[in-house]
PDB file of N, H, CA, C and O in Angstrom:
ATOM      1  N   UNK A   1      26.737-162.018  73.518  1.00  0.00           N
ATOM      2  CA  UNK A   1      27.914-161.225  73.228  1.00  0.00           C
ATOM      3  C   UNK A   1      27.711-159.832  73.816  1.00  0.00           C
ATOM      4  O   UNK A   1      26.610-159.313  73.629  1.00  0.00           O
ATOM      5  N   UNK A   2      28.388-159.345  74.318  1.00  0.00           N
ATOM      6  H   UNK A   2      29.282-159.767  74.470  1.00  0.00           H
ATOM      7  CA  UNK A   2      28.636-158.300  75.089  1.00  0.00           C
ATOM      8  C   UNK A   2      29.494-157.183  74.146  1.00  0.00           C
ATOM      9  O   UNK A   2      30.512-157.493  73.527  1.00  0.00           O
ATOM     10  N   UNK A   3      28.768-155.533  74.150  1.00  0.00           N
ATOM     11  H   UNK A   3      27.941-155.281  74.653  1.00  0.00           H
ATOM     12  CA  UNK A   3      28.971-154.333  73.714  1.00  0.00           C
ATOM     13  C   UNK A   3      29.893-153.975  74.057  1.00  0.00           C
ATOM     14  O   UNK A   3      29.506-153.658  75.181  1.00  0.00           O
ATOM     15  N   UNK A   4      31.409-153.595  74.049  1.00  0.00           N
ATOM     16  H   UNK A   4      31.724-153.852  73.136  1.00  0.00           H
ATOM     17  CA  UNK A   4      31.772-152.493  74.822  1.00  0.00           C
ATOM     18  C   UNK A   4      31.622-151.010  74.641  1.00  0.00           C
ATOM     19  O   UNK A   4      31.103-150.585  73.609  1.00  0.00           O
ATOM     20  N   UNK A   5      31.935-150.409  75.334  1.00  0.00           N
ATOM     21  H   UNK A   5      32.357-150.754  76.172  1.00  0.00           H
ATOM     22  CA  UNK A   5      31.813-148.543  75.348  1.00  0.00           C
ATOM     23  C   UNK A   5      33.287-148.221  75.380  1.00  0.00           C
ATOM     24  O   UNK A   5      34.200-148.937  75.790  1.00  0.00           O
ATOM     25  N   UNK A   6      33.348-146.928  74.836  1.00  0.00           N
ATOM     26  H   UNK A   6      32.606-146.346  74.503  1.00  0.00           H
ATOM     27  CA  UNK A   6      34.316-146.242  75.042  1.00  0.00           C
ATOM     28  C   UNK A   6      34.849-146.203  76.296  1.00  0.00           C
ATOM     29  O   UNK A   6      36.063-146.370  76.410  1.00  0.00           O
ATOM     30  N   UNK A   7      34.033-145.973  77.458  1.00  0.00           N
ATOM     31  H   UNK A   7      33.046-145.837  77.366  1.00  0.00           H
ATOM     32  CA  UNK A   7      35.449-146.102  78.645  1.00  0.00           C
ATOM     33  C   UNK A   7      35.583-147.784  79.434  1.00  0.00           C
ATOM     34  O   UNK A   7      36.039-148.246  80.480  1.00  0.00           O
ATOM     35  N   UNK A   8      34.933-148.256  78.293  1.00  0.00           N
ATOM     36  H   UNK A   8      34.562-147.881  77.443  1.00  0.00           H
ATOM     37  CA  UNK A   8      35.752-150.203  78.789  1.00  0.00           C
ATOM     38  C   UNK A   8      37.534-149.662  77.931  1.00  0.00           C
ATOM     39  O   UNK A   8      38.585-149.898  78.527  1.00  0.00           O
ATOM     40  N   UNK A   9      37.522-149.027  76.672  1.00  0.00           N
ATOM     41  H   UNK A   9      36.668-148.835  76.188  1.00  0.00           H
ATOM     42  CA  UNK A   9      38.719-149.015  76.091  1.00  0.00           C
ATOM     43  C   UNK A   9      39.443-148.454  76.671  1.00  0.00           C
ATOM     44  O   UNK A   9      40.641-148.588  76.425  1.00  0.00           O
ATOM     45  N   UNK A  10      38.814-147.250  78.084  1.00  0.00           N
ATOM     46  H   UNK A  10      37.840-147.140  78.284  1.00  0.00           H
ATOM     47  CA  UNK A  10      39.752-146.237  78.731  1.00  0.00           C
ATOM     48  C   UNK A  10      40.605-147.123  79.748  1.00  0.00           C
ATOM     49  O   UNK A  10      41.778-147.213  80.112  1.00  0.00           O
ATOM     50  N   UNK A  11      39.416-147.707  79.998  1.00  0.00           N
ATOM     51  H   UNK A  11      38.463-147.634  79.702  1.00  0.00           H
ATOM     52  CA  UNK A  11      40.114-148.852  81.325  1.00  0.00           C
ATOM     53  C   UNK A  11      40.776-149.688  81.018  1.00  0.00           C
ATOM     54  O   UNK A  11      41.392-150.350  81.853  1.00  0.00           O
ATOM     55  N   UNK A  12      40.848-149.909  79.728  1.00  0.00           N
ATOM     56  H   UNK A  12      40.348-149.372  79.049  1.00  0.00           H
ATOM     57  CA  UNK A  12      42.066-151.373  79.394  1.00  0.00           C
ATOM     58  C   UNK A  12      43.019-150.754  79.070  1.00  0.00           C
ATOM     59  O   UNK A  12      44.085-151.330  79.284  1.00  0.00           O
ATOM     60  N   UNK A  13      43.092-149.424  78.462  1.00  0.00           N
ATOM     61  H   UNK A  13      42.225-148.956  78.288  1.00  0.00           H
ATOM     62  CA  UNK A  13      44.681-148.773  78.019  1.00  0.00           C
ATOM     63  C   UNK A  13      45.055-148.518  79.279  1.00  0.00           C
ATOM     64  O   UNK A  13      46.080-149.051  79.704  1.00  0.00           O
ATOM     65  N   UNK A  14      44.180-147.537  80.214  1.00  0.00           N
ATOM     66  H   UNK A  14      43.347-147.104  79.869  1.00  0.00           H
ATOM     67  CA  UNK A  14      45.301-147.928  81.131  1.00  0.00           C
ATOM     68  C   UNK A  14      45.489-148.528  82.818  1.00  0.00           C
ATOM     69  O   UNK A  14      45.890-148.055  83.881  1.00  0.00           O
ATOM     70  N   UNK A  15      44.878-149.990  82.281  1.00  0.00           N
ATOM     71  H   UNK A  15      44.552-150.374  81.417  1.00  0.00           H
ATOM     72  CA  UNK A  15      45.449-151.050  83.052  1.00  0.00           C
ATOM     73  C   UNK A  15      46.785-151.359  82.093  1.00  0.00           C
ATOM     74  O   UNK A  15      47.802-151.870  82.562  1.00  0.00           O
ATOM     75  N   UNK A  16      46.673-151.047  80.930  1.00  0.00           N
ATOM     76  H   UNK A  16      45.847-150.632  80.548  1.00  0.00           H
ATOM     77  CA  UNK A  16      48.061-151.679  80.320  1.00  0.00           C
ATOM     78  C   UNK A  16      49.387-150.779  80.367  1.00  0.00           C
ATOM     79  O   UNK A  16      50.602-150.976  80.343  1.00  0.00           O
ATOM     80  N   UNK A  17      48.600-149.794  80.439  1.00  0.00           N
ATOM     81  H   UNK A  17      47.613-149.634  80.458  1.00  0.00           H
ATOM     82  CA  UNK A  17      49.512-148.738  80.900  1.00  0.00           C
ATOM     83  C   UNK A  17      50.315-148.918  82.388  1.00  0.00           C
ATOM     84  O   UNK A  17      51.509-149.138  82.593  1.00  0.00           O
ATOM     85  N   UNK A  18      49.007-148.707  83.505  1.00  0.00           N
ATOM     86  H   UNK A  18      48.037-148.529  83.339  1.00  0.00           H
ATOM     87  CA  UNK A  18      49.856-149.051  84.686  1.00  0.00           C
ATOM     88  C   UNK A  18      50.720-150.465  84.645  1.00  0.00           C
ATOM     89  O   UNK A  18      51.765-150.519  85.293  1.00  0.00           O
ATOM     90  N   UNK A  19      50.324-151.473  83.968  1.00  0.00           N
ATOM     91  H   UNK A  19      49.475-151.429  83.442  1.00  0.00           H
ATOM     92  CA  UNK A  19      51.542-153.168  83.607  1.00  0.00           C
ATOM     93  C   UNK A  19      52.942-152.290  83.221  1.00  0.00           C
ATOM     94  O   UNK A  19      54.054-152.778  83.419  1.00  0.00           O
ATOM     95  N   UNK A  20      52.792-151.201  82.760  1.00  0.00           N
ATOM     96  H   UNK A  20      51.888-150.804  82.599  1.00  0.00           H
ATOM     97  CA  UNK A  20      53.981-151.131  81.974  1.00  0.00           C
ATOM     98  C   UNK A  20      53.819-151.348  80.549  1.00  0.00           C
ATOM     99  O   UNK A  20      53.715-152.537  80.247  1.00  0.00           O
ATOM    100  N   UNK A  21      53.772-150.548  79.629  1.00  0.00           N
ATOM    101  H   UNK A  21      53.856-149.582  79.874  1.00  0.00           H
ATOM    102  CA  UNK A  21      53.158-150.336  78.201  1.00  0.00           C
ATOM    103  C   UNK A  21      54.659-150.380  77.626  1.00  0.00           C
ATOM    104  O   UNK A  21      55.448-149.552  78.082  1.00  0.00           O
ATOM    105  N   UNK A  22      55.136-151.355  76.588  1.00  0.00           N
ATOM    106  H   UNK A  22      54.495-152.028  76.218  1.00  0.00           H
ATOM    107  CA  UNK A  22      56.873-151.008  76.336  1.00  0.00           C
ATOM    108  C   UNK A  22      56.385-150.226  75.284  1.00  0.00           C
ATOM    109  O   UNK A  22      57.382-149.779  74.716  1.00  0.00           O
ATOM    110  N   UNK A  23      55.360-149.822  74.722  1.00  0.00           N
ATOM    111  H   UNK A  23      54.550-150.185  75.183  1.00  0.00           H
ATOM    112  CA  UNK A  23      55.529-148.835  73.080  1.00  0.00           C
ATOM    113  C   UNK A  23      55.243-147.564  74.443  1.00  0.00           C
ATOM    114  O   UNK A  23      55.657-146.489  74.009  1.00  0.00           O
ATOM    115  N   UNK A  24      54.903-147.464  75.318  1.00  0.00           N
ATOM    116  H   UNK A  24      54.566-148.337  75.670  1.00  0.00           H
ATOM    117  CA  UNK A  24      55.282-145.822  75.872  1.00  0.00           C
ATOM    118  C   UNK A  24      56.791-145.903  76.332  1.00  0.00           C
ATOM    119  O   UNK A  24      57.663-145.063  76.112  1.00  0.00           O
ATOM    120  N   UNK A  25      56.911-147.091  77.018  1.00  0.00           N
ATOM    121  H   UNK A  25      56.203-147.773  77.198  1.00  0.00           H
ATOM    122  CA  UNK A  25      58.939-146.690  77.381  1.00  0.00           C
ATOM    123  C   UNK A  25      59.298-146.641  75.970  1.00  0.00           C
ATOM    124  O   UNK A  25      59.971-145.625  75.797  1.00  0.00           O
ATOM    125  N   UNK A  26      59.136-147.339  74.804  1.00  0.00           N
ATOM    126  H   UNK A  26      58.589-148.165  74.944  1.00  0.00           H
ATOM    127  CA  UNK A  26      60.464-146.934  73.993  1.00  0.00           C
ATOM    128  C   UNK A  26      59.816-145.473  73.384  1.00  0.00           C
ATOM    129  O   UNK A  26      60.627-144.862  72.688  1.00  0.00           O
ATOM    130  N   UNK A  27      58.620-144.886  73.521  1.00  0.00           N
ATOM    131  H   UNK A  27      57.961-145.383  74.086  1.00  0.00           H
ATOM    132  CA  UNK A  27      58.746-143.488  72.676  1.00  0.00           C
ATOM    133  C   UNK A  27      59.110-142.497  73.708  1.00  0.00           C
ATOM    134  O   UNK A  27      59.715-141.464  73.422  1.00  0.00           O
ATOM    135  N   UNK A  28      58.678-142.864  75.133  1.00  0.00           N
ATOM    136  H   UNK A  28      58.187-143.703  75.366  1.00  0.00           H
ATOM    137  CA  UNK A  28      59.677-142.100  75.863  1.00  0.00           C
ATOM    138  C   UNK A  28      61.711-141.975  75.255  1.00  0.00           C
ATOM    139  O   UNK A  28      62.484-141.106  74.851  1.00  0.00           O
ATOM    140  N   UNK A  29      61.724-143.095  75.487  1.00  0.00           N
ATOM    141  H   UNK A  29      61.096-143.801  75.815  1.00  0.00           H
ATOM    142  CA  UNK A  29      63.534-143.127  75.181  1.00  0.00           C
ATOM    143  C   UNK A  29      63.690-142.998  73.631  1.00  0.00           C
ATOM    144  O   UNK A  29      64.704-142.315  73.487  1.00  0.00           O
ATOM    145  N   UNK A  30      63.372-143.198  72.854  1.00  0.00           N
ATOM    146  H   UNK A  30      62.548-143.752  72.972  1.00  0.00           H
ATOM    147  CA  UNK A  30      63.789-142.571  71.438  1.00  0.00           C
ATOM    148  C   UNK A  30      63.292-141.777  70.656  1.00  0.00           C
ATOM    149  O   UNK A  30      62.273-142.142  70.070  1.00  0.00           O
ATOM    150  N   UNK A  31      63.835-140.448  70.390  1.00  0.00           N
ATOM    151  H   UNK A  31      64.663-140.152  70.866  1.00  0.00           H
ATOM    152  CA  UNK A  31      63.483-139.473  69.734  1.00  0.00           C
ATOM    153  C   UNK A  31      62.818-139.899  67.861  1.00  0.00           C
ATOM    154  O   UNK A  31      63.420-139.672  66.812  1.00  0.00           O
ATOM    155  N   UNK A  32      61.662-140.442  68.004  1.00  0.00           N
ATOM    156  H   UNK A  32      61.172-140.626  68.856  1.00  0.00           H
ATOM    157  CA  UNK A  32      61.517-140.332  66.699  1.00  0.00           C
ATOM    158  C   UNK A  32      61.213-139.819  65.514  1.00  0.00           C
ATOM    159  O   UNK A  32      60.785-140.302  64.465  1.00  0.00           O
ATOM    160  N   UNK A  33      61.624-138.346  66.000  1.00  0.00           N
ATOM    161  H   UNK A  33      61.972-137.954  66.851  1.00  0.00           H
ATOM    162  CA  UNK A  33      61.707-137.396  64.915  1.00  0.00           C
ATOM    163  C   UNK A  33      63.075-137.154  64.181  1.00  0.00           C
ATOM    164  O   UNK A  33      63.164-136.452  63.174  1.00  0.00           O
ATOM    165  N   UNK A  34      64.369-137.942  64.909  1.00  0.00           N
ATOM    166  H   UNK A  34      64.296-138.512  65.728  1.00  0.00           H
ATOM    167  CA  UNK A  34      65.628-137.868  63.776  1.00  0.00           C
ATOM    168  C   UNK A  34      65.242-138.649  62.828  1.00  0.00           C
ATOM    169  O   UNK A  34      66.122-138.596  61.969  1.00  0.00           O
ATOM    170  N   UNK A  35      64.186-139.543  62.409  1.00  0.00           N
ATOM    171  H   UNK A  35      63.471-139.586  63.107  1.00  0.00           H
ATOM    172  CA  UNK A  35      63.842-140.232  61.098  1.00  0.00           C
ATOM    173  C   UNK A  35      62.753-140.092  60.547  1.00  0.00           C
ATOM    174  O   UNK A  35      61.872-140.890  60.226  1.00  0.00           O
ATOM    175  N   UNK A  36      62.911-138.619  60.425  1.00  0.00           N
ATOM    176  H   UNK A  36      63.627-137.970  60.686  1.00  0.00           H
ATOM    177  CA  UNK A  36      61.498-138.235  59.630  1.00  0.00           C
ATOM    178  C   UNK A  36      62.045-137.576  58.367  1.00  0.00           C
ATOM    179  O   UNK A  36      61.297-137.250  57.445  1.00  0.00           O
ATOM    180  N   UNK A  37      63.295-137.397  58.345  1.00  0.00           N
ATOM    181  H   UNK A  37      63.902-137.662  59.094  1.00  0.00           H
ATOM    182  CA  UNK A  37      63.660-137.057  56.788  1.00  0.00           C
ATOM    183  C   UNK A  37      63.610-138.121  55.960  1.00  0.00           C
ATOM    184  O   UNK A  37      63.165-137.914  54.831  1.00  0.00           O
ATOM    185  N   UNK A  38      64.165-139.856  56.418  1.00  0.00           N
ATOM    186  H   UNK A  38      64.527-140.024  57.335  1.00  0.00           H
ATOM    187  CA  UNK A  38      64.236-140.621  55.498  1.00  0.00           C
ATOM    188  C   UNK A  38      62.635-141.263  54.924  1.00  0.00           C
ATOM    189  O   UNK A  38      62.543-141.583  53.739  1.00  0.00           O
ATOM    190  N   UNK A  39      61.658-141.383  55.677  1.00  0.00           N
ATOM    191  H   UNK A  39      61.732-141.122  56.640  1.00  0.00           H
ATOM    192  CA  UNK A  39      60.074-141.416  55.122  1.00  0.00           C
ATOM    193  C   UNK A  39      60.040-140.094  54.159  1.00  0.00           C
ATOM    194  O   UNK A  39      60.237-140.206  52.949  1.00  0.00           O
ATOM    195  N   UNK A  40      59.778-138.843  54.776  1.00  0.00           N
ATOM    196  H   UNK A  40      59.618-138.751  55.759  1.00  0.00           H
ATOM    197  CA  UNK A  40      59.984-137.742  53.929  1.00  0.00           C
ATOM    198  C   UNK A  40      60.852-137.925  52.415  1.00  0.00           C
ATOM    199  O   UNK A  40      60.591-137.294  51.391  1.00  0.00           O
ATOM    200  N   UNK A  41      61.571-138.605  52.517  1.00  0.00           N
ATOM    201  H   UNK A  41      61.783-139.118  53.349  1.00  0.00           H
ATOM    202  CA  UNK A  41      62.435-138.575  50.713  1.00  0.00           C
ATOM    203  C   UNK A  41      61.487-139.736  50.285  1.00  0.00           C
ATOM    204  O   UNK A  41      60.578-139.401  49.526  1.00  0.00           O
ATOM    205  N   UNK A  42      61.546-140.890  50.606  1.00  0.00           N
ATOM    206  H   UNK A  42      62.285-141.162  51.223  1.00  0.00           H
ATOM    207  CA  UNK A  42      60.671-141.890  50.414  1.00  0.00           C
ATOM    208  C   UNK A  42      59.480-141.729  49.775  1.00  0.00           C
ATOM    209  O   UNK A  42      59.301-141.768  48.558  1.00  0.00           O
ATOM    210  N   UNK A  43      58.419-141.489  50.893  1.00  0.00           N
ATOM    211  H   UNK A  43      58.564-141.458  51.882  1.00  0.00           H
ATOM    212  CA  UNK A  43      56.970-141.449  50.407  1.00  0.00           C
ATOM    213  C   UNK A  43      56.756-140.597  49.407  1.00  0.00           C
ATOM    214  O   UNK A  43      57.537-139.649  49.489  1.00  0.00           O
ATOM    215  N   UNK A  44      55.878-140.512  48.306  1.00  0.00           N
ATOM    216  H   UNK A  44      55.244-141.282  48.240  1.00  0.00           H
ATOM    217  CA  UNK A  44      55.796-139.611  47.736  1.00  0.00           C
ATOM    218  C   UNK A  44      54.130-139.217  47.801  1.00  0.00           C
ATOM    219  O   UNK A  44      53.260-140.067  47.991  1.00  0.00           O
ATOM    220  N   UNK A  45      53.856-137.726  47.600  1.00  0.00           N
ATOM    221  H   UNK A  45      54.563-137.036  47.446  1.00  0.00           H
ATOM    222  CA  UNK A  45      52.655-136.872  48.185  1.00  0.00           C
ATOM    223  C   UNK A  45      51.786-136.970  46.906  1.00  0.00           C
ATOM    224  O   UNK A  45      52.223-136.743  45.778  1.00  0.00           O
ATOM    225  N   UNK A  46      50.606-137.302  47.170  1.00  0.00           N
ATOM    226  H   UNK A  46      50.251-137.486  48.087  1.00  0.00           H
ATOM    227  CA  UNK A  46      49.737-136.928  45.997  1.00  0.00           C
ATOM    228  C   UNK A  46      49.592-135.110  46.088  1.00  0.00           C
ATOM    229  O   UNK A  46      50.018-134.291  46.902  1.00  0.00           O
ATOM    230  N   UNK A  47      48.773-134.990  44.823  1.00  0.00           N
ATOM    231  H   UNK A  47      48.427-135.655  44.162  1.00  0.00           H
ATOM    232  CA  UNK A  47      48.616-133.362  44.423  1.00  0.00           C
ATOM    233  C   UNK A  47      47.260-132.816  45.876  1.00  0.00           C
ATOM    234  O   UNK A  47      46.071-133.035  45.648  1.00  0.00           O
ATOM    235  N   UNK A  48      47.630-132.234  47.049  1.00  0.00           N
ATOM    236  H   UNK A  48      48.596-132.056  47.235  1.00  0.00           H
ATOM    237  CA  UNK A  48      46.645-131.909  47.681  1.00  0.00           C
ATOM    238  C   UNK A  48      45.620-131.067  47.304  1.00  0.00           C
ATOM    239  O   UNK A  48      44.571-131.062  47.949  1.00  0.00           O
ATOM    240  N   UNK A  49      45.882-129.920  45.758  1.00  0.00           N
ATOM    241  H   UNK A  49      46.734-129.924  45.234  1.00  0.00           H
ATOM    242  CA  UNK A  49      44.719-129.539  45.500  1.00  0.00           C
ATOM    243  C   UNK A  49      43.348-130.242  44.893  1.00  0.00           C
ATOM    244  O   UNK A  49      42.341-129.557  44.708  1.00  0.00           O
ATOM    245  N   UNK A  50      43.366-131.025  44.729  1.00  0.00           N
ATOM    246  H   UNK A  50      44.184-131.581  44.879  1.00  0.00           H
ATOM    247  CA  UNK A  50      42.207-132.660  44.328  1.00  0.00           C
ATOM    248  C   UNK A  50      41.488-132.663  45.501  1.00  0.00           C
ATOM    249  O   UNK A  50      40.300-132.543  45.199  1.00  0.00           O
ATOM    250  N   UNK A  51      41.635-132.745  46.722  1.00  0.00           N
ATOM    251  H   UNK A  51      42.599-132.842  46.967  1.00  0.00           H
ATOM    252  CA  UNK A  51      41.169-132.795  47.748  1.00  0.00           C
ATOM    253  C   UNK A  51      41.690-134.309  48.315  1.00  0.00           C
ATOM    254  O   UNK A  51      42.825-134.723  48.078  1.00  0.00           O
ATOM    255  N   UNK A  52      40.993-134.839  48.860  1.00  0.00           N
ATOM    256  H   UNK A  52      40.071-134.503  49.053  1.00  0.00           H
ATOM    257  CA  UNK A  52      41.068-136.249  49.500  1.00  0.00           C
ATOM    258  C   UNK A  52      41.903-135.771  51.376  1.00  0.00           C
ATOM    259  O   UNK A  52      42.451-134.814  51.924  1.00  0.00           O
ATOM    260  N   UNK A  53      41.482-137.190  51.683  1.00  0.00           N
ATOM    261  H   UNK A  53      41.036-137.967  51.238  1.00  0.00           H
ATOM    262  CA  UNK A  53      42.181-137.585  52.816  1.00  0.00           C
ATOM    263  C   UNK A  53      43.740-136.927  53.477  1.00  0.00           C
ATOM    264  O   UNK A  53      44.787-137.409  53.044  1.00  0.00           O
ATOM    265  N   UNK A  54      43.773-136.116  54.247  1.00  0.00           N
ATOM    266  H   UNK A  54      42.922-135.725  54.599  1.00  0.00           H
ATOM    267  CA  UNK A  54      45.440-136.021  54.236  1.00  0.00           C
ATOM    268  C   UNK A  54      46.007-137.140  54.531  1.00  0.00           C
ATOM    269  O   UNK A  54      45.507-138.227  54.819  1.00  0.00           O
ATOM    270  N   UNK A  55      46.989-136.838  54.449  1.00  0.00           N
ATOM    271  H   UNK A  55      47.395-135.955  54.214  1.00  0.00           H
ATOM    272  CA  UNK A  55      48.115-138.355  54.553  1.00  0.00           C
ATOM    273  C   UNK A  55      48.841-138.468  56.375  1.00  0.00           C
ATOM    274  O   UNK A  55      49.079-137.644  57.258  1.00  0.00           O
ATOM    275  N   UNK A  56      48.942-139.575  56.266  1.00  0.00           N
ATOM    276  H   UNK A  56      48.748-140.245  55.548  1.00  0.00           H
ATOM    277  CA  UNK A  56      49.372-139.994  57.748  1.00  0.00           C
ATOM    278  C   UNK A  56      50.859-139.630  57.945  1.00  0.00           C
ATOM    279  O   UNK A  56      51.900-139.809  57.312  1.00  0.00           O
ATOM    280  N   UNK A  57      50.464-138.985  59.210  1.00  0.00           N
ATOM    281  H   UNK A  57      49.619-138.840  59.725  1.00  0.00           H
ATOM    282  CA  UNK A  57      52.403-138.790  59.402  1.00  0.00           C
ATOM    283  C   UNK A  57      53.028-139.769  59.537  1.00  0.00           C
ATOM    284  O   UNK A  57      52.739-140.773  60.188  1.00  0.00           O
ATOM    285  N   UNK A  58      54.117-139.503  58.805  1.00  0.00           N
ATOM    286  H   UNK A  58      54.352-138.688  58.276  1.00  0.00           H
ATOM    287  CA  UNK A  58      54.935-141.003  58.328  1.00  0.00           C
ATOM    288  C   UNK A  58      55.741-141.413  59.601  1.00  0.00           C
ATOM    289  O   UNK A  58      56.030-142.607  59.680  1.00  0.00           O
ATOM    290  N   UNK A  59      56.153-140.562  60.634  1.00  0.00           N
ATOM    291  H   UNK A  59      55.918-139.592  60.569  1.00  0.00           H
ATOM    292  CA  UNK A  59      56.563-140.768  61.588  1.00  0.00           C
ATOM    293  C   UNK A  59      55.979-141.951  62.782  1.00  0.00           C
ATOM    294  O   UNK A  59      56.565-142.872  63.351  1.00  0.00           O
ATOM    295  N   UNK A  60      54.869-141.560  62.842  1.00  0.00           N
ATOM    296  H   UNK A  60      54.394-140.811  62.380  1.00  0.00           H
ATOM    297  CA  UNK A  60      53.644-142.676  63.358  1.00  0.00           C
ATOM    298  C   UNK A  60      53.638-143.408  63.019  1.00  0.00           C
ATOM    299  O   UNK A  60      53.774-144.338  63.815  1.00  0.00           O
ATOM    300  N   UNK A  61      53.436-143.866  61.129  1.00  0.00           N
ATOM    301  H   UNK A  61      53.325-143.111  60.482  1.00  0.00           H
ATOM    302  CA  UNK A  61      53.257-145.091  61.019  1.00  0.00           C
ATOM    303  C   UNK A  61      54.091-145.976  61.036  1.00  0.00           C
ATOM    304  O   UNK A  61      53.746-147.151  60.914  1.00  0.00           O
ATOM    305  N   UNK A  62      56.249-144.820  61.634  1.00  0.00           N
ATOM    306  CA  UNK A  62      57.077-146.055  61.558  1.00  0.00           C
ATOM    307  C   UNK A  62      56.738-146.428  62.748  1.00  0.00           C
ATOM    308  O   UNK A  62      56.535-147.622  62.969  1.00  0.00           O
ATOM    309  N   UNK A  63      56.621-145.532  63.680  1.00  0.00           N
ATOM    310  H   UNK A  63      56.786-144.562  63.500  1.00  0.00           H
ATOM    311  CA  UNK A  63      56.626-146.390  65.371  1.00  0.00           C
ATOM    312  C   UNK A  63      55.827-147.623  65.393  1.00  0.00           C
ATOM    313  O   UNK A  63      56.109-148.762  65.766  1.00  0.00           O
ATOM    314  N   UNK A  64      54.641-147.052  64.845  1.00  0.00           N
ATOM    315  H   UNK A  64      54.412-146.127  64.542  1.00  0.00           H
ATOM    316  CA  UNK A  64      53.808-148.214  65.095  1.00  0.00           C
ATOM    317  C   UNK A  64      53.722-149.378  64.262  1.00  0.00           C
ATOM    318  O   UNK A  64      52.978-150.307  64.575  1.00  0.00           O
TER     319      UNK A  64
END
């Protein structure tokens, strides 16, 4: 079984990139920041003075 390295991952994003990547054409063509108010009402925030992890922008995790 064979290791990979970090730039085997450089070279496969973008060979997939040069194929034509459709999650870069569609974030090119759609603005997905007009739907960051409806996650925003949605999710709800724990108390950040506790400490922990910040939270993932909710925006990201719709695209993806």
């Amino acid at each position: 079984m064979t290791q990979h390295g970090l730039s085997d991952l450089d070279e496969r994003l973008k060979r997939v990139s040069d194929l034509g990547d459709p999650l870069e054409v569609m974030n090119a063509i759609i603005d997905f920041e007009v739907f960051r108010p409806v996650p925003d009402r949605a999710l709800k925030r724990s108390d950040r003075r506790k400490g922990g992890r910040p939270p993932f922008d909710p925006v990201l995790m719709f695209k993806y």
